[in-house]
Phi, psi and omega in degrees: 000140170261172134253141218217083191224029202152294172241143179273120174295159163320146155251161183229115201306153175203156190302149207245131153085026185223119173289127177245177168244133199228122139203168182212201186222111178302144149199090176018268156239031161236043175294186221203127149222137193225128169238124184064043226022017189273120172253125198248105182274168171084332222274166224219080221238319204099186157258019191275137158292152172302350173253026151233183184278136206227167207190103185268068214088056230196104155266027193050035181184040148066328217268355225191094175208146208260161180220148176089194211264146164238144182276325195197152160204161180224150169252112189243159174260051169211151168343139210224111162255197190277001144291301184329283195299333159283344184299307166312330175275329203261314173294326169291301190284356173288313165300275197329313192092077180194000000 
């Protein structure tokens, strides 16, 4: 999975054929992606706003792209810390069963 907001980030690898719980936090070049409550700090999305294209499994060129289903997703404009994304990840696995 990548993040996409301008610029392409690291990617942070995750298992093929498997539900994960995935989110992150835009911040230019400290954005934040937790994948399965593993959190990969530091990575580097750009600068692009919700009123551009910004991208969660996705290098924005298509070339780097998630496949399969997303269950649910949300968006917030305020500060995300590091309870949040665990609290969030411990709800997704709880609802979804996974």
């Amino acid at each position: 999975m990548v993040l996409y907001a301008g610029s392409v980030s690291a990617a942070v690898t995750a298992n093929d054929n498997a539900f994960h719980a995935a989110n992150s936090v835009f911040n230019g070049s400290s954005s934040i992606l937790m994948v399965d409550g593993s959190d990969t700090t530091g990575l580097v999305a750009g600068a692009g706003s919700i009123a551009n294209p910004i991208s969660v499994g996705d290098d924005g060129g298509g070339a780097s792209f998630m496949t399969g289903y997303v269950a649910e997703v949300g968006i917030w404009s305020t500060a995300f810390s590091g309870t949040n994304r665990t609290n969030i990840n411990s709800n997704q696995h709880s609802y979804w069963g996974f």
